[in-house]
C-alpha positions in Angstrom: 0.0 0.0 0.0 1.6 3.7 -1.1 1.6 6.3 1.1 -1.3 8.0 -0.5 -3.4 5.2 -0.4 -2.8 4.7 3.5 -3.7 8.4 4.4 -6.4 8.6 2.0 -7.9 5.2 3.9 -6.8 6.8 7.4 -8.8 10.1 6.3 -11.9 8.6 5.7 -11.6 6.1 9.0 -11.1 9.7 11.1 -14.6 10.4 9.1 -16.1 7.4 9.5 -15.3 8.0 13.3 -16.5 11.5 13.7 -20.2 10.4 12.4 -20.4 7.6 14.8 -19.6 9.7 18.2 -22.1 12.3 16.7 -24.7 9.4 16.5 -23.3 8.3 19.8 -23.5 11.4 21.7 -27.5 11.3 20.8 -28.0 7.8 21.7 -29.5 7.2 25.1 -29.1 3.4 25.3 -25.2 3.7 24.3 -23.3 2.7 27.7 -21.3 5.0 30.0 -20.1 2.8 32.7 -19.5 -0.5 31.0 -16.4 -0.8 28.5 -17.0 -0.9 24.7 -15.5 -0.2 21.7 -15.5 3.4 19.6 -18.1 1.9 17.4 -19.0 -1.5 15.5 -19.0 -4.9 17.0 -17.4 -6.4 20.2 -17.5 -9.9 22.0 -14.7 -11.5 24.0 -12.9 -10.3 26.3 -9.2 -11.9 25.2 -5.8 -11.4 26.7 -6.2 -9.7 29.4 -2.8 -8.8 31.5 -1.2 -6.6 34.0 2.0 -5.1 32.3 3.9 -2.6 33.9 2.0 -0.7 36.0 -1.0 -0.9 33.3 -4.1 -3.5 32.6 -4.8 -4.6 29.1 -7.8 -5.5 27.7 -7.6 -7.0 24.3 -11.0 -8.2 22.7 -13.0 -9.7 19.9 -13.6 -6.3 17.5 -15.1 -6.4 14.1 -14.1 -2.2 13.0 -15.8 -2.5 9.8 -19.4 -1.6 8.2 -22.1 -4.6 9.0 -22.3 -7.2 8.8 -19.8 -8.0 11.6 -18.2 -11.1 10.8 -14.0 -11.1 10.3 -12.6 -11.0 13.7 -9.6 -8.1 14.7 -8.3 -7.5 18.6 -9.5 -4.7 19.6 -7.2 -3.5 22.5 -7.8 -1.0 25.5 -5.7 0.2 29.0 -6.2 1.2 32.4 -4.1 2.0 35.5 -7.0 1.5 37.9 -9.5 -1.2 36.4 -12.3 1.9 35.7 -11.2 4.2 33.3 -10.4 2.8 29.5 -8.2 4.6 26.7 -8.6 2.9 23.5 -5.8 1.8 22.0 -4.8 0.7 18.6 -6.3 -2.4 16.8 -3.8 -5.4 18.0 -4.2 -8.0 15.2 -6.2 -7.7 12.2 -6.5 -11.2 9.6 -3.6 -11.3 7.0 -4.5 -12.0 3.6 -3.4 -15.3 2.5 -2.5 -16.3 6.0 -3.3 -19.0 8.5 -6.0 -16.0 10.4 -7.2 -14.7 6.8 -10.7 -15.2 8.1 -10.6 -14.2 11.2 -8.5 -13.4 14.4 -10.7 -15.7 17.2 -10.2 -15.7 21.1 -7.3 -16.3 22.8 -4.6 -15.6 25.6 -1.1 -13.2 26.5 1.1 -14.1 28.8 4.6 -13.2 29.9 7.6 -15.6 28.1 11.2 -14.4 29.9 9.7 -10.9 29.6 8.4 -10.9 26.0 4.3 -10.7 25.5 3.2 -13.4 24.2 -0.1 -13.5 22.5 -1.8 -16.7 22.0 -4.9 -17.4 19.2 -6.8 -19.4 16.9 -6.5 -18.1 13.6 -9.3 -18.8 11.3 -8.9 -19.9 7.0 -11.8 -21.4 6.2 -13.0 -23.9 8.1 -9.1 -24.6 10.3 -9.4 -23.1 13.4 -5.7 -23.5 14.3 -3.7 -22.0 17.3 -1.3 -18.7 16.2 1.1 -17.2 18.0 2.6 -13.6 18.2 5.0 -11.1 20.2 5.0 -8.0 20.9 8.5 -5.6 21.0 6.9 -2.2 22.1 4.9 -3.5 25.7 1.6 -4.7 23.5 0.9 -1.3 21.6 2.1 -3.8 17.7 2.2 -7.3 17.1 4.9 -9.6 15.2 2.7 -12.8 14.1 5.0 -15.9 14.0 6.4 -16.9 10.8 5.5 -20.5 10.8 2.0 -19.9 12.5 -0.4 -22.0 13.2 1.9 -23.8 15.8 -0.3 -26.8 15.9 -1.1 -27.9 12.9 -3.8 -30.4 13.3 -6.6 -31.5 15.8 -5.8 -34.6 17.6 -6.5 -37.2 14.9 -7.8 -40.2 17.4 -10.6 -37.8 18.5 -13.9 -36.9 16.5 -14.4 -33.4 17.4 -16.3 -30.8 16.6 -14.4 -28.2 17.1 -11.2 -26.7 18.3 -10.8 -22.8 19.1 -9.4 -20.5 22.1 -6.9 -20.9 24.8 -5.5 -20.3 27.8 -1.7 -20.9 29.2 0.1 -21.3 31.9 3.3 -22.5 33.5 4.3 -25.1 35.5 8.3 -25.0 36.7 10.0 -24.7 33.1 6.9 -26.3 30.7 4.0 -24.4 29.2 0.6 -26.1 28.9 -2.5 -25.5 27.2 -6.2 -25.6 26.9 -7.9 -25.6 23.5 -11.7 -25.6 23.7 -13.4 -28.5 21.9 -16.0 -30.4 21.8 -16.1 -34.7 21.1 -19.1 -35.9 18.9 -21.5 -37.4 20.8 -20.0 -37.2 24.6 -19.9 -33.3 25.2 -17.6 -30.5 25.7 -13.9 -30.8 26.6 -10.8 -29.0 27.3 -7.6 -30.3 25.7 -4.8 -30.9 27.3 -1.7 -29.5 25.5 2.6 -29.1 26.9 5.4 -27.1 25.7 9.0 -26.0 26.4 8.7 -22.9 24.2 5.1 -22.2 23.4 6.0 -22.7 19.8 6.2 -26.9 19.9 3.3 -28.4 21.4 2.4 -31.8 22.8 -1.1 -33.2 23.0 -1.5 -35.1 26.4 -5.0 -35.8 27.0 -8.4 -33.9 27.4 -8.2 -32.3 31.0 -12.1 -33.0 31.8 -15.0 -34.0 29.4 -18.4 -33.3 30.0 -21.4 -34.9 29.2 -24.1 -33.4 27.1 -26.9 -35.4 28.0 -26.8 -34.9 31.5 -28.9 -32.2 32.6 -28.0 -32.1 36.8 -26.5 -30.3 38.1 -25.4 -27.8 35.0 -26.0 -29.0 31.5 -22.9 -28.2 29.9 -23.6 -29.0 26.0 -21.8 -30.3 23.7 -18.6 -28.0 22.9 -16.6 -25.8 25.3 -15.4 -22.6 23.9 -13.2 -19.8 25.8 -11.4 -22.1 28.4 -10.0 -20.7 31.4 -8.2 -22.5 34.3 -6.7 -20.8 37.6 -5.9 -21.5 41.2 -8.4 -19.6 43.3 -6.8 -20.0 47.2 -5.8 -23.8 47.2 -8.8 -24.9 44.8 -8.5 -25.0 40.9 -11.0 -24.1 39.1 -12.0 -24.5 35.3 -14.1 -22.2 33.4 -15.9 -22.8 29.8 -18.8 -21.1 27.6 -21.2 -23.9 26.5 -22.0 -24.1 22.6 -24.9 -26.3 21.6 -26.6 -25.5 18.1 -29.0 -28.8 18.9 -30.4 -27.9 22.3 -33.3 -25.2 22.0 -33.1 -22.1 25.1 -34.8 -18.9 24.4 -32.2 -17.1 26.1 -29.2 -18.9 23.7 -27.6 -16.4 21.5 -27.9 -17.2 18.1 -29.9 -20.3 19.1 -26.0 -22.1 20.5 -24.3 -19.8 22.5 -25.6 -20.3 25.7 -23.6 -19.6 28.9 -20.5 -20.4 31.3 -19.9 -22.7 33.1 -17.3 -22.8 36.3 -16.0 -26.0 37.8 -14.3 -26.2 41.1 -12.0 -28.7 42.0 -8.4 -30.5 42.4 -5.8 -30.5 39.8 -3.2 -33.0 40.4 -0.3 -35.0 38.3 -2.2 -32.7 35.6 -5.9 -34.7 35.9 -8.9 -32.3 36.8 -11.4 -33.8 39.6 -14.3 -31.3 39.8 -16.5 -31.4 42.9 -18.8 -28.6 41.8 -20.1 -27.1 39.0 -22.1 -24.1 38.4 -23.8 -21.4 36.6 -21.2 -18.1 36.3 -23.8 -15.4 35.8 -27.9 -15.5 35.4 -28.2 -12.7 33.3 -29.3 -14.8 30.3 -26.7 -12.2 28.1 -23.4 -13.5 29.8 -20.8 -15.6 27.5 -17.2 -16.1 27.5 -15.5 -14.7 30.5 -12.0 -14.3 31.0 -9.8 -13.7 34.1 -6.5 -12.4 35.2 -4.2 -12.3 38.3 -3.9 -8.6 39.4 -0.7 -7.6 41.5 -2.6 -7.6 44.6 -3.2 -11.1 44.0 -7.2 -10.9 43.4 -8.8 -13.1 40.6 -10.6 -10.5 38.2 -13.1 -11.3 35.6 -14.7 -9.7 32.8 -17.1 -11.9 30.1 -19.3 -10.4 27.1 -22.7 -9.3 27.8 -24.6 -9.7 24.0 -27.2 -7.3 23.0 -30.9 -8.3 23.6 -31.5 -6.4 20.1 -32.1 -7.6 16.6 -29.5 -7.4 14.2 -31.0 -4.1 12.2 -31.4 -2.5 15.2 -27.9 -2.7 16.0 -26.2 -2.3 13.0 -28.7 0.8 12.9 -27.0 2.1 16.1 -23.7 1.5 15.0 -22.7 -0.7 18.0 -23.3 -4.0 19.5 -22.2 -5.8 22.5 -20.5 -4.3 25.7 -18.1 -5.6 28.8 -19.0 -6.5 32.0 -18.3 -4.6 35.0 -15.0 -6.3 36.6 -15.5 -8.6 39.0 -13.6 -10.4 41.6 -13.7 -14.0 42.5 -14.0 -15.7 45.4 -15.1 -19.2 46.5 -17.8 -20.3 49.1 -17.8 -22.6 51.7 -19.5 -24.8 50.0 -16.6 -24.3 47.2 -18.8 -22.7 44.3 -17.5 -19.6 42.6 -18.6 -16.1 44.1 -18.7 -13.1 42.7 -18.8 -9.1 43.2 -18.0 -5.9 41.5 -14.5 -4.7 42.0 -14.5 -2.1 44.6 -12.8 0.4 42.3 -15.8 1.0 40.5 -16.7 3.2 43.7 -14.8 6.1 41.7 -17.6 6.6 39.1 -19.9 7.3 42.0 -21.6 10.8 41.6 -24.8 12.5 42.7 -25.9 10.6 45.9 -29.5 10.0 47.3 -30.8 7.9 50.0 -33.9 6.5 51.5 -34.1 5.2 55.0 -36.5 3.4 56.7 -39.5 3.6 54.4 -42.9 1.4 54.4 -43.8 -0.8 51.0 -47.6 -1.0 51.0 -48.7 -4.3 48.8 -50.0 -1.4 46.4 -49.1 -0.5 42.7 -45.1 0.1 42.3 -44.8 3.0 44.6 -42.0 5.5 42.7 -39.6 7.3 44.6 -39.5 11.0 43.0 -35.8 11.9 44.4 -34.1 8.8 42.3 -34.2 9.1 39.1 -31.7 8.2 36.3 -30.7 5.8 33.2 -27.4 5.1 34.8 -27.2 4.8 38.5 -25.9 2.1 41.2 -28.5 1.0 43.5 -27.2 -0.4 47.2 -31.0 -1.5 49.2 -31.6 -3.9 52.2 -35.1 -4.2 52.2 -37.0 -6.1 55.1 -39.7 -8.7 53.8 -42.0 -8.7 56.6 -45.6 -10.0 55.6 -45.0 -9.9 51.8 -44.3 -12.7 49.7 -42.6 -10.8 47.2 -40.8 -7.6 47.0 -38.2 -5.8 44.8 -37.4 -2.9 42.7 -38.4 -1.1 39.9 -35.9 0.9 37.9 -36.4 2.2 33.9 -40.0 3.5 35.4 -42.1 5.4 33.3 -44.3 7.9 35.3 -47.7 5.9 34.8 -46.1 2.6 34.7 -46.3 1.8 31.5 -42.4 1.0 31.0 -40.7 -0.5 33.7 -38.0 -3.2 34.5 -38.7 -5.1 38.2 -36.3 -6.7 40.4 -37.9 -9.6 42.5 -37.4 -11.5 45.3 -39.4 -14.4 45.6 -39.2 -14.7 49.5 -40.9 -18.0 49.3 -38.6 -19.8 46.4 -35.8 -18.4 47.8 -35.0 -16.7 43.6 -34.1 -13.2 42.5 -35.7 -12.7 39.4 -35.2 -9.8 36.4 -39.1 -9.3 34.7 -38.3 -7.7 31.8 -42.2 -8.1 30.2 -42.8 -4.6 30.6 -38.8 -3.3 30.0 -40.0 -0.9 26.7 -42.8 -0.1 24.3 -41.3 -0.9 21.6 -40.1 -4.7 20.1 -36.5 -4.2 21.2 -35.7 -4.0 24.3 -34.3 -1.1 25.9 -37.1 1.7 27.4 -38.5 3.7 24.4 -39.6 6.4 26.7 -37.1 9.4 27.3 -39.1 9.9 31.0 -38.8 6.4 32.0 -35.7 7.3 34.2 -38.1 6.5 38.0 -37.1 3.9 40.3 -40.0 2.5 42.2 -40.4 -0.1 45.1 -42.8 -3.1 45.4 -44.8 -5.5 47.7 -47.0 -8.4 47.2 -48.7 -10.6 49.1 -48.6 -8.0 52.2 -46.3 -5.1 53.7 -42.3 -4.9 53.2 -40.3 -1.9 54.2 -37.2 -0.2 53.1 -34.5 -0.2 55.9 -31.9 2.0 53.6 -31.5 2.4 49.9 -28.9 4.4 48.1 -28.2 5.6 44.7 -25.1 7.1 43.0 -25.2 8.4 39.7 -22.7 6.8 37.5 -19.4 8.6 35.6 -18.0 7.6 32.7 -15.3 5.4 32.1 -14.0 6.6 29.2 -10.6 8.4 29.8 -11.8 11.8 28.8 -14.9 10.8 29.0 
């Protein structure tokens, strides 16, 4: 490419840009607090890394027009887990390469002090691991000359597919997971070794599921986005089930459908799991990813899909957003726990706060001082007589729109009732006055013992 071609194609990107963040600016359903990309498509969260004194978050981006289909890394940085600068697109397909189709999910980790980037490459239908370094701290990426680095699936197992990694080290040997899935038994994680990252053994599948087992998690029959981590002296392994046979309204697509943590012993590099279970309820949670900060915490981020159809977002000019970072824990019971990372306290604004209120089992009974589209909402209500009890938030003025929190004291459930969320057939508030926050009873009285609200910042540096 000359060097008029290239600034002729930069020009009109810098255009291209400038519409979208006017479109942006007037777009009330466009995110403030949860990380996204300047425009287009996003899923993924990939590579994520501490790296002198910064955190990287790398992801599945697709910068072009719809529709979004040929994968790039999209690549952002933080010095304290909140605020995001965008960065530089890290990988973008080669033509006539191993990733011409596509630059799928994958891993970065630190080799004698050179970033390593670990992914599958996608040329038709091979889905084949790649490899690339970095020699500026993660800003450009070298892609290794004799990519992919493994060459074939394992040939004595019938799979049905083979995509995303994760790595680690153990003493002076590399090993790692590909996700995969064997025909007719479920998902698995595949068990790889390595002096150098570059020549890799296959061992053995770490832990298999089985797809037509139901209790306690059905877990499908492929495992995409493998993770696996010590959390205190447990190990735990983490996977996104993919099933394109099994039917679930909330499925993306009709296969992606969520993830999946098991918790458990690793030892002599076999993976006993004693629990299993559900990472996030949401129904729009896929394909999380964790890293080790410097304090030592375990902190996740996975992709939360859009709920809209595909017009509607390429109509917006954006689709797809990060979640809030969480931090892991595990129960007593050992089952994966979760909660927002404390530093999101920074984007706290305007405060209000409601203390020790009655909840008649009335109509939703709106609280005129809270209002907002993007707020954080601490309450410790009291169930008393009621049976149920919750919150509204999204609250049109007569009711009309509104999105209700529930607490089923009786099943013991927290549920989201999203059957009255907008007007419209997508689903975010059509309304521009449906910014009230309301609170509910049923089945007799509740009360409110304190309930406060913060508006939220921005997290865009800049922003």
């Amino acid at each position: 490419m000359n060097e008029s071609t290239e600034a002729a194609r930069v020009h009109e990107q810098a255009k291209r840009e400038q519409v979208f963040q006017r479109m942006f600016a007037a777009d009330p359903h466009r995110p403030r607090y949860h990380f996204l990309p300047p425009s287009a498509w996003m899923n993924d969260p990939n590579g994520l890394i501490y790296w002198k004194g910064h955190t990287h978050l790398f992801y599945q981006y697709v910068p072009n027009d719809p529709p979004w289909e040929t994968k790039h890394w999209g690549h952002a940085v933080s010095t304290d887990l909140v605020h995001w600068l965008d960065l530089p697109v890290a990988l973008a397909p080669t033509p006539g390469g191993p990733d011409q189709d596509g630059c799928f999910s994958g891993c970065i980790v630190n080799h004698d002090g050179a970033p390593t980037l670990i992914y599958t490459g996608v040329q038709g239908d091979q889905q084949l691991p790649c490899l690339a370094t970095s020699p500026d701290d993660l800003i450009t990426w070298q892609k290794y000359r004799a990519n992919p680095v493994i060459a074939a699936p394992p040939q004595e197992l019938d799979l049905l597919a083979f995509r995303d990694h994760t790595v680690w080290k153990e003493g002076t040997t590399w090993y790692q997971l590909i996700g995969a899935g064997i025909r007719g038994v479920g998902g698995t994680a595949l068990l790889y070794r390595s002096p150098n990252l570059v020549d890799w053994e296959y061992m053995h599948p770490l832990y298999t599921g089985d797809r037509n087992r139901s209790e306690p998690v059905w877990t499908g029959s492929m495992w995409e986005c493998p993770d696996f981590f010590h959390l205190g002296d447990k190990s735990v392994l983490m996977v996104s089930v993919y099933d394109d046979s099994r039917f679930r309204e909330e499925a993306y697509d009709g296969c992606l459908h969520y993830a999946v943590a098991f918790v458990g012993a690793y030892t002599d590099h076999t993976f006993t799991p004693w629990t299993q279970s559900i990472i996030d309820y949401g129904g729009h949670f896929y394909a999380p990813q964790t890293m080790l900060a410097p304090s030592g915490r375990r902190l996740l981020w996975g992709w939360l899909w859009e709920g809209r159809g595909d017009e509607a977002q390429w109509a917006a000019g954006w689709a797809g957003v990060m979640s809030l970072p969480r931090v892991l824990s595990l129960s007593a019971d050992n089952m994966v726990s979760l909660e927002p990372a404390p530093e999101l306290k920074q984007l706290r604004g305007t405060h209000q706060r409601v203390m020790d209120l009655p909840i008649l089992p009335t109509s939703l009974m709106q609280l005129g001082e809270v209002q907002g589209d993007c707020l954080e909402i601490q309450a410790e209500l009291v169930p008393d007589e009621a049976t149920e009890l919750g919150i509204g938030v999204r609250c049109a003025p007569d009711g009309t729109e509104q999105t209700l929190i529930r607490y089923d004291r009786l099943q013991g459930r927290l549920l989201i009732d999203r059957q009255r969320s907008s007007l419209s057939e997508e689903v975010y508030p059509s309304r521009t006055d449906s910014l009230g926050v309301g609170l509910f009873a049923r089945g007799g009285s509740a009360r409110v013992k304190a309930l406060d609200a913060w508006e939220m910042g921005s997290i865009k540096v800049g922003g």
